[in-house]
MITILUM-749790 format. One line per 10 residues: number of its first residue (from 1); their letters; for each residue z, y negated, x negated of C-alpha. Coordinates in pm, 1 decimal, decimal comma, always signed. Each point is the difference from the previous one (the first is absolute). Layout:
N
NUM> A> Z:Y:X ~ ...
//
This chain:
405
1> XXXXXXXXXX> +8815,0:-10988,6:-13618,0 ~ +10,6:+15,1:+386,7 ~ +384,7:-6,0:+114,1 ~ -55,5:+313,9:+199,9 ~ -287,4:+303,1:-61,8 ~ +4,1:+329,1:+157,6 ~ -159,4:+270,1:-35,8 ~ -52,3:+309,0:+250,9 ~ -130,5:+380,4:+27,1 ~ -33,6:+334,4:+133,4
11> XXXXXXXXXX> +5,0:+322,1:-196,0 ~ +129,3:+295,7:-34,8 ~ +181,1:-35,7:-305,0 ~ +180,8:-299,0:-41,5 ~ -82,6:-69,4:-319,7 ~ -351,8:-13,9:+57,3 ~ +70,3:-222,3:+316,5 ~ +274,2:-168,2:-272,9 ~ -269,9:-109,2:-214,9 ~ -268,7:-103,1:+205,1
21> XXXXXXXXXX> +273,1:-251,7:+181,9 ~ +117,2:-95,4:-355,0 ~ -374,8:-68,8:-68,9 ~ +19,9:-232,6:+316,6 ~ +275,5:-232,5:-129,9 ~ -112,7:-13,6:-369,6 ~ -338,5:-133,7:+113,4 ~ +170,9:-279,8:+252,3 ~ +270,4:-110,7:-204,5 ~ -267,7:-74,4:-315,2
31> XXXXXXXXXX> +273,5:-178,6:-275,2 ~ +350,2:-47,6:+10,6 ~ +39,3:-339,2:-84,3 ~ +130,1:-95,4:+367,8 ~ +296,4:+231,3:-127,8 ~ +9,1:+393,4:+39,0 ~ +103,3:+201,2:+303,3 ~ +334,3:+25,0:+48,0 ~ +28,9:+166,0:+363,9 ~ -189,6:+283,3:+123,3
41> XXXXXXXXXX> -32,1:+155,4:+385,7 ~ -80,6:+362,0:-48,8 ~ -82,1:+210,2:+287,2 ~ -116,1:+330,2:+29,7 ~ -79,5:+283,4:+318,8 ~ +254,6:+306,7:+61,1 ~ -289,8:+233,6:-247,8 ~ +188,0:-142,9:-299,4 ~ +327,2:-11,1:+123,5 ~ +83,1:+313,9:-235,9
51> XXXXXXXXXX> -85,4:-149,0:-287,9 ~ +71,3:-359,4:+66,7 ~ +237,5:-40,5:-338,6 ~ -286,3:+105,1:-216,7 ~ -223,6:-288,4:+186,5 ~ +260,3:-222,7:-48,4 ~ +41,9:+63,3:-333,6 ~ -331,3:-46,1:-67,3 ~ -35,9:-357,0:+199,0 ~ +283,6:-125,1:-268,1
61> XXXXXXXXXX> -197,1:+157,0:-285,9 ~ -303,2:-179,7:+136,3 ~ +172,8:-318,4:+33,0 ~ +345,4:-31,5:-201,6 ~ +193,3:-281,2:+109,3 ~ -80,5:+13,9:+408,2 ~ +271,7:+71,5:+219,8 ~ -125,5:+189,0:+284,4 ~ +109,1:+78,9:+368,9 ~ -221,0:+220,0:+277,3
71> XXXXXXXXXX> +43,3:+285,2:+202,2 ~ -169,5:+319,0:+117,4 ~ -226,5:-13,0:+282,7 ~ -213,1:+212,7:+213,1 ~ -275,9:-255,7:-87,2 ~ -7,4:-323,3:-179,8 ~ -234,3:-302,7:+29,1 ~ -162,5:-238,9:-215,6 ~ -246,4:-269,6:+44,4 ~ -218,1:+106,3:+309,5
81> XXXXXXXXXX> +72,1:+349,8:-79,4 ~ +255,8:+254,2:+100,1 ~ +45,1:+354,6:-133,7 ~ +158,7:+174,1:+274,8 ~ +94,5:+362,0:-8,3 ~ -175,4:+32,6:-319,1 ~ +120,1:+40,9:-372,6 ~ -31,9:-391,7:-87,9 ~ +218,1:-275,5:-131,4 ~ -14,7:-385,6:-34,5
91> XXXXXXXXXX> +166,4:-233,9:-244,8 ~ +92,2:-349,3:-14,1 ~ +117,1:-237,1:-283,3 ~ +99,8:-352,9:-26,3 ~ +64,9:-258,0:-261,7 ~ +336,3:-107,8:+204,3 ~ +289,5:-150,1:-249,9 ~ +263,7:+292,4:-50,6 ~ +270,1:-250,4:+91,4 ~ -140,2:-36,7:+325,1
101> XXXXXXXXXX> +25,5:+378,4:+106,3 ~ +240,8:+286,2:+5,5 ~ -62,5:+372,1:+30,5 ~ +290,5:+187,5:+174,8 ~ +31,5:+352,2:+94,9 ~ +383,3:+192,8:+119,8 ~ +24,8:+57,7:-439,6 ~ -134,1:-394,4:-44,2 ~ +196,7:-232,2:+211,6 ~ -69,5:-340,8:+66,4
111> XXXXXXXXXX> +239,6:-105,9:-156,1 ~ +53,3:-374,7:-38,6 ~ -346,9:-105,4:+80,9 ~ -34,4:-288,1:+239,2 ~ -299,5:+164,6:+242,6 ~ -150,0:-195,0:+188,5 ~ -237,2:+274,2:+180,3 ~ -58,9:+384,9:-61,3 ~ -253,4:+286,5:+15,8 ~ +188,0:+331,2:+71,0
121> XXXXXXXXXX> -113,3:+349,5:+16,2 ~ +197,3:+269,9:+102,6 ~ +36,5:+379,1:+80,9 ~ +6,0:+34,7:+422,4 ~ +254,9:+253,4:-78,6 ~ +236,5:-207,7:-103,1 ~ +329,8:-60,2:+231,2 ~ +34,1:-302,7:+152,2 ~ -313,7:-126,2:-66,0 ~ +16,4:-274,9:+224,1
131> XXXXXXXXXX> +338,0:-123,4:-97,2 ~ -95,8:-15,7:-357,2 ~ -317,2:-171,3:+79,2 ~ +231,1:-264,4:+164,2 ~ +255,9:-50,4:-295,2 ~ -262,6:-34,9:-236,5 ~ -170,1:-286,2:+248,6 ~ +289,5:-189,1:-24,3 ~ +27,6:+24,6:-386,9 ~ -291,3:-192,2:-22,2
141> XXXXXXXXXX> +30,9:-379,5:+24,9 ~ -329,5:+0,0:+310,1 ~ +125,7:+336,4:+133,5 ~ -350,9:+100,3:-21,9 ~ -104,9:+362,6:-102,1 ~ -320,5:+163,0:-31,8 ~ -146,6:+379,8:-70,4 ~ -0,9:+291,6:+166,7 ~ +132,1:+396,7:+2,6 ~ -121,1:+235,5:-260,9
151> XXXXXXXXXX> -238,2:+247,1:+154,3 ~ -115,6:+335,7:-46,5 ~ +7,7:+353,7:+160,4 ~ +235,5:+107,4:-312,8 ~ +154,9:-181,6:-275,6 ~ -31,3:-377,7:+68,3 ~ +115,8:-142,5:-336,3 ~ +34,4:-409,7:-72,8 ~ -66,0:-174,4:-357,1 ~ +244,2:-274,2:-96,1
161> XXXXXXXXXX> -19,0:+14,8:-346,9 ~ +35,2:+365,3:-3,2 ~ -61,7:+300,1:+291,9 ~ +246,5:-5,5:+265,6 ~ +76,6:+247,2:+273,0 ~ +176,7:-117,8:+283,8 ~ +180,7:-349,5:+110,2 ~ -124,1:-359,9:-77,4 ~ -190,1:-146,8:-251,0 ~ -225,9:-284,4:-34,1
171> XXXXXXXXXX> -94,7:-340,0:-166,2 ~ +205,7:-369,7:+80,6 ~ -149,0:-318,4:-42,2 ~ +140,1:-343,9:-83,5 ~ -72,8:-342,9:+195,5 ~ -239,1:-91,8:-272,3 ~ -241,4:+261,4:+119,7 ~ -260,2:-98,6:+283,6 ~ -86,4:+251,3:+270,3 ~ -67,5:+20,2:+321,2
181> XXXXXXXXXX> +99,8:+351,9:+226,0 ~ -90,2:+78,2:+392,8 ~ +46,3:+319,6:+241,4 ~ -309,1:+122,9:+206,2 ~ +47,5:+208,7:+249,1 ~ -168,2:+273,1:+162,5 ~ +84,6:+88,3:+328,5 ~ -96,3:-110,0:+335,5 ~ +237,5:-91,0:+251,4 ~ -70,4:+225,4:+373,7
191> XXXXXXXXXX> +256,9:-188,8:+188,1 ~ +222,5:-294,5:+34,0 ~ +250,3:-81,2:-208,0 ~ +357,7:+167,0:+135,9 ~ +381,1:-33,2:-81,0 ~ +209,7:+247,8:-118,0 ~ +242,9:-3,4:+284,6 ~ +218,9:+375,7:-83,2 ~ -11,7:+163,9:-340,9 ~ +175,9:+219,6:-248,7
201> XXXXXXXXXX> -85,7:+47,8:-345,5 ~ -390,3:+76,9:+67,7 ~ +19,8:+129,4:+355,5 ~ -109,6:-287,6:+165,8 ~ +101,7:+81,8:+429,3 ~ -131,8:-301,5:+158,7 ~ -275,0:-298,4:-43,0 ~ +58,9:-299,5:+246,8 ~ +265,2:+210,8:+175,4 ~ -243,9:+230,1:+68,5
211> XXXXXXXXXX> +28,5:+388,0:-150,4 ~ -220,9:-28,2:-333,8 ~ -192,3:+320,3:+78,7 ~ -150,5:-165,2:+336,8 ~ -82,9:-325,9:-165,2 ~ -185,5:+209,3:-278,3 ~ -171,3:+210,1:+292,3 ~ -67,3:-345,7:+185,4 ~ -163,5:-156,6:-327,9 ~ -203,3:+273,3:-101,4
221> XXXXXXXXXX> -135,9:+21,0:+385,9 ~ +106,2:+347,5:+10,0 ~ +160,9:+293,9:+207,0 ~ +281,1:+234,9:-197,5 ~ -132,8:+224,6:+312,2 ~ -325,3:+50,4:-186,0 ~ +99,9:+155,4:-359,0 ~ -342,4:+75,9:-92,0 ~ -42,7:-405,8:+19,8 ~ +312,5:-123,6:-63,3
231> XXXXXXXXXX> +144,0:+187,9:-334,4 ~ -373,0:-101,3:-220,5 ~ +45,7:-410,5:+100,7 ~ +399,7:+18,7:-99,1 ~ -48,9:+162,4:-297,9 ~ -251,0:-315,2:-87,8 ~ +250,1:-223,7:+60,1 ~ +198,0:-159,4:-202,4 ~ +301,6:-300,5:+50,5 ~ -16,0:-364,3:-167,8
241> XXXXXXXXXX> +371,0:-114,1:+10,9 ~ +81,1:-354,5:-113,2 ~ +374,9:-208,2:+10,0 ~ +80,0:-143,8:+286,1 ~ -23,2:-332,9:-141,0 ~ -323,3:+16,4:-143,9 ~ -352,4:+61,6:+181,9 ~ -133,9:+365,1:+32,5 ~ -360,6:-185,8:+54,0 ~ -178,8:-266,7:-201,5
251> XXXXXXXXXX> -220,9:-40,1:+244,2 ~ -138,5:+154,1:+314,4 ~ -61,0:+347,4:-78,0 ~ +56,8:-11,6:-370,9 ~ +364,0:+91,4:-174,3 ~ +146,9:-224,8:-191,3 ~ +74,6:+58,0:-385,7 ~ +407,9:+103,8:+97,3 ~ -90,0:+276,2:+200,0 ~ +69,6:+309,1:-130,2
261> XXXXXXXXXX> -182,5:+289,0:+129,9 ~ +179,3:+318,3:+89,5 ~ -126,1:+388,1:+121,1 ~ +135,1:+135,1:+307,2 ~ +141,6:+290,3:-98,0 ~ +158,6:+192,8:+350,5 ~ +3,4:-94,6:+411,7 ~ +282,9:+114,7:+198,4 ~ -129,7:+22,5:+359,2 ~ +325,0:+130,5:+112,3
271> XXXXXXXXXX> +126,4:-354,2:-113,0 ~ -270,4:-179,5:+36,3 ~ +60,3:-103,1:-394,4 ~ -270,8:-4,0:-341,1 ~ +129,7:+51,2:-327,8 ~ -177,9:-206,6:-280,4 ~ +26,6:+19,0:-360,1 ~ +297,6:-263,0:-63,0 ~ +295,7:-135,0:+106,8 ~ -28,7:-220,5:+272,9
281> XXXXXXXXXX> +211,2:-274,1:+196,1 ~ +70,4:-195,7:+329,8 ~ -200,4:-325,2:+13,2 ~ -309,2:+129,6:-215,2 ~ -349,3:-44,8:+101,7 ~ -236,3:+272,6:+0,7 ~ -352,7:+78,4:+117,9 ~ -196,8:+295,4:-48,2 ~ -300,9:+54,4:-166,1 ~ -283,9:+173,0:-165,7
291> XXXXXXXXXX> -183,4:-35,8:-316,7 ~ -275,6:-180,4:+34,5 ~ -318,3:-32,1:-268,0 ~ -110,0:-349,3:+159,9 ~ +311,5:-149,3:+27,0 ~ +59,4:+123,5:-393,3 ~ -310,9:-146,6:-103,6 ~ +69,6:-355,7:+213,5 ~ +308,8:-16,2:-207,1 ~ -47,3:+41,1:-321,0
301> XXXXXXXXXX> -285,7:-214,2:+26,7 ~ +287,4:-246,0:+133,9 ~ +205,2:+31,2:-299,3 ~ -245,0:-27,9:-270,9 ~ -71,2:-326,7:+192,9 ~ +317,1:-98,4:-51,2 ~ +49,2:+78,6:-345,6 ~ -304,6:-192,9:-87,9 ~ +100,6:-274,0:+198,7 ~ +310,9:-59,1:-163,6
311> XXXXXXXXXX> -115,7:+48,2:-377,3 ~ -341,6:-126,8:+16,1 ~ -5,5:-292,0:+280,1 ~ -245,0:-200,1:-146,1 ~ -238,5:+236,2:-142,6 ~ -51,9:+141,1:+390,5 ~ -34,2:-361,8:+93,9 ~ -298,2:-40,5:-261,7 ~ -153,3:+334,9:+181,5 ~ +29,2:-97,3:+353,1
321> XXXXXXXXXX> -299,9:+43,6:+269,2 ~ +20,4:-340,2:+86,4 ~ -194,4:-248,5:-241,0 ~ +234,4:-306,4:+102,5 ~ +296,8:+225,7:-54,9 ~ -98,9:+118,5:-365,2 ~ -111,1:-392,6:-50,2 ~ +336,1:-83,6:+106,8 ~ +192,5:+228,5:-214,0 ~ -210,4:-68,5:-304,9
331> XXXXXXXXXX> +118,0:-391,0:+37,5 ~ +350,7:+48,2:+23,0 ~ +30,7:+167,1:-305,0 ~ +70,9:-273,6:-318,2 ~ -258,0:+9,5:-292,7 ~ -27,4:+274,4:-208,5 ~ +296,8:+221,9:+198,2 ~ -22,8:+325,6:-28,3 ~ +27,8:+207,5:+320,6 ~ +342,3:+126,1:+92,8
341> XXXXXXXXXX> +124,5:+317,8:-121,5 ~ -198,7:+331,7:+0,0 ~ +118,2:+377,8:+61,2 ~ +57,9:+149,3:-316,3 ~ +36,3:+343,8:+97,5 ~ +140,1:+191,1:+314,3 ~ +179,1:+322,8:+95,4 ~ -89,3:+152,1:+305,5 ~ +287,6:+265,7:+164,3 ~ -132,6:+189,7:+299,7
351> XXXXXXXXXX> +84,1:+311,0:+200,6 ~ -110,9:+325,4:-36,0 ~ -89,3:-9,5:+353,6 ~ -245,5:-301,8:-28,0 ~ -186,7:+195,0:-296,6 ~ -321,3:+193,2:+5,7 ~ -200,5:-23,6:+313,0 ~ +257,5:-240,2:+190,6 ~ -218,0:-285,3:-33,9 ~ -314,4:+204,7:+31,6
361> XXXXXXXXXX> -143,2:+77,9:-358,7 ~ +142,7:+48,8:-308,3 ~ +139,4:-327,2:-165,8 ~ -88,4:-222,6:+287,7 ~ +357,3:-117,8:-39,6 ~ -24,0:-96,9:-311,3 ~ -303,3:-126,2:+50,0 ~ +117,0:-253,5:+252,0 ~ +252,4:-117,5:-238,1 ~ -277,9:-31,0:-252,5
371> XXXXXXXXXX> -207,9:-240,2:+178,6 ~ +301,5:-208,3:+177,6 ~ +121,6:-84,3:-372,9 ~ -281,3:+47,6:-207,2 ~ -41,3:+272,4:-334,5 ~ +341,1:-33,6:-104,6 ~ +209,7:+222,6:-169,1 ~ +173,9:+214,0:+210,3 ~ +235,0:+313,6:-39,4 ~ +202,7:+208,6:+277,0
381> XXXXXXXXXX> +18,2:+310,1:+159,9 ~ +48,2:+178,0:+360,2 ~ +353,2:+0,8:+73,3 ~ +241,5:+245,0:+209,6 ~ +163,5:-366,0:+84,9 ~ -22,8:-327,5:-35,5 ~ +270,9:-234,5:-103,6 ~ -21,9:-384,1:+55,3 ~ +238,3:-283,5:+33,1 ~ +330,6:+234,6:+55,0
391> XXXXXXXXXX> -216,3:+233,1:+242,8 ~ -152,1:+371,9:+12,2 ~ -300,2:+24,9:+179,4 ~ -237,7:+266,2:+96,0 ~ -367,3:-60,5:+55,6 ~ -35,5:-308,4:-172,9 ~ -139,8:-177,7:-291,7 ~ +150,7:-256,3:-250,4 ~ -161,7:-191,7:-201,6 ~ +116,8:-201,2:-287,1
401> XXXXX> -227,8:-257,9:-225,2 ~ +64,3:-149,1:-322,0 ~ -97,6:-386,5:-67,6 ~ -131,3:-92,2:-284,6 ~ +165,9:-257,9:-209,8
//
């Protein structure tokens, strides 16, 4: 068998849309005698949420022996395809050894397994969200994390091998496991990049010594004297707040993967203050921005290029433009090598707010992903949050890849 199949659908009724993904992963994983599933992503929109026990029930009937982990969404992706808003679900499995992995929920702890990495769902309810992110980071021996917030516009359950309401749950890895995770971002910075110079919790009084509310005005190139213009173009902003000791921007106009972006959630013209939607403090860097579909697109194209970069150097070398360059590439490998080490499967986390029409038709996100890395199998779902390294983000993508042993 493949080491990963998924399957994907939209329906109704979940079983129907069950089946027809079930019928998905029988055909690709043909026999079993590269060793049976053992771990299963299952992810499925906010339309099943009521009855998500009796779909996972039935995902262990289907396939006794997988332990699973996923979370509600309001849409979930696959392969080139997202079902957003829609009754639909996608599934996942992988031939992974069971020593190598560790499903954990808040009645499942870790325990004493040495993790190297971790996916995590959780409920965006839960208290001290970001704090428990942040322990959990440094539980693991690379202190990275990966996943995203449970989504829906009711009941946003989580599977780790059962149905879970509320807190943390999620999947950790070992050392021995290959993969390969990055953050794309999309927002747009609309000015320069300020510091935090007077703050208090999330009121944030002054930028550059300046009062924050005139350096918002300034960057937006608007007048608080004109409501009619001014209220519409703050409400579209939002705030990308990095560390002080590490860069807001990547590169000229483009934030880099640390920044985490934040609403703006009250001005104070009286003070000249904003209020934004976390705590902030003296010597941060922020700029202000806007979601931007171009800028979205430019960088998850960026990240898929990275991804294949790292787990399939030579293979891009053998497709190169340049005839010298694929000559070139096609030398240095020894005799009879086999090309370096190819995505096995992915999961793809991204927010609710880049779904739908964001990137200007349905699935054109997806599809992106699709042709940067090729018909792999894929599983994810449209998030109310994404979580990476020890971070929360808003806005953002993250995608994770599998290499194949």
């Amino acid at each position: 068998m493949k080491p990963f199949a998924h399957g994907h659908a939209a329906h109704a009724d979940w079983r129907v849309a069950l089946a027809r993904a079930a019928q998905q992963i029988d055909s690709a994983r043909g026999d079993e005698r590269s060793g049976a599933p053992t771990l299963g992503w299952l992810y499925f929109s906010d339309h099943y949420a009521s009855e998500a026990e009796a779909l996972y029930d039935e995902v262990r009937r289907r396939w006794p022996g997988v332990a699973w982990v996923g979370a509600c969404g309001i849409g979930v992706s696959a392969s080139g395809v997202e079902h957003f808003d829609e009754p639909g679900l996608a599934l996942m499995l992988a031939a992974l050894p069971r020593s190598d992995f560790r499903v954990f929920s808040g009645a499942q702890p870790l325990g004493g397994f040495a993790a190297h990495t971790a996916q995590v769902h959780a409920d965006p309810a839960t208290p001290d969200l970001a704090e428990l992110i942040g322990e959990l980071s440094a539980r693991t021996a690379s202190g990275y994390l990966f996943g995203g917030l449970a989504s829906g516009r009711g009941r946003a359950p989580q599977i780790a091998d059962g149905v879970h309401d509320g807190g943390l749950s999620g999947v950790a890895f070992s050392g021995r496991i290959a993969l390969v995770s990055r953050v794309t971002q999309g927002c747009q910075p609309v000015g320069p990049v300020r510091t935090i110079t007077g703050a208090e919790r999330n009121v944030i009084a002054t930028l550059d010594g300046q009062p924050a509310l005139a350096c918002l005005l300034g960057d937006l190139g608007i007048d608080i004297a004109t409501p009619d213009r001014a209220l519409p173009a703050v409400r579209q902003t939002l705030a990308g707040l990095s560390a002080g000791n590490t860069d807001l921007l990547a590169h000229a106009g483009q934030f880099g993967a640390d920044t985490l972006v934040r609403h703006l959630i009250g001005i104070d013209p009286q003070r000249g203050a904003i209020a934004i939607g976390d705590a902030v403090q003296p010597g941060m860097h922020l700029a202000f921005c806007q979601r931007d579909t171009e800028a979205a697109r430019r960088d998850l194209v960026r990240i898929c290029a990275e991804v294949r970069e790292e787990l399939e150097p030579d293979e891009l070398a053998l497709h190169d433009a340049r005839p010298a360059a694929r000559t070139a590439a096609a030398a240095a490998l020894p005799a009879g090598a086999a090309l370096g080490p190819r995505i096995a499967g992915a999961i793809y986390v991204s927010c609710s707010g880049r779904g739908g029409p964001h990137f200007g038709a349905p699935s054109a996100e997806l599809a992106i992903v699709r042709r940067a890395l090729g018909d792999v199998p894929l599983a994810g779902f449209f998030a109310a949050g994404e979580i990476a390294r020890n971070h929360l983000y808003g806005y953002t993508g993250v995608l994770t890849v599998f290499a194949a042993d």
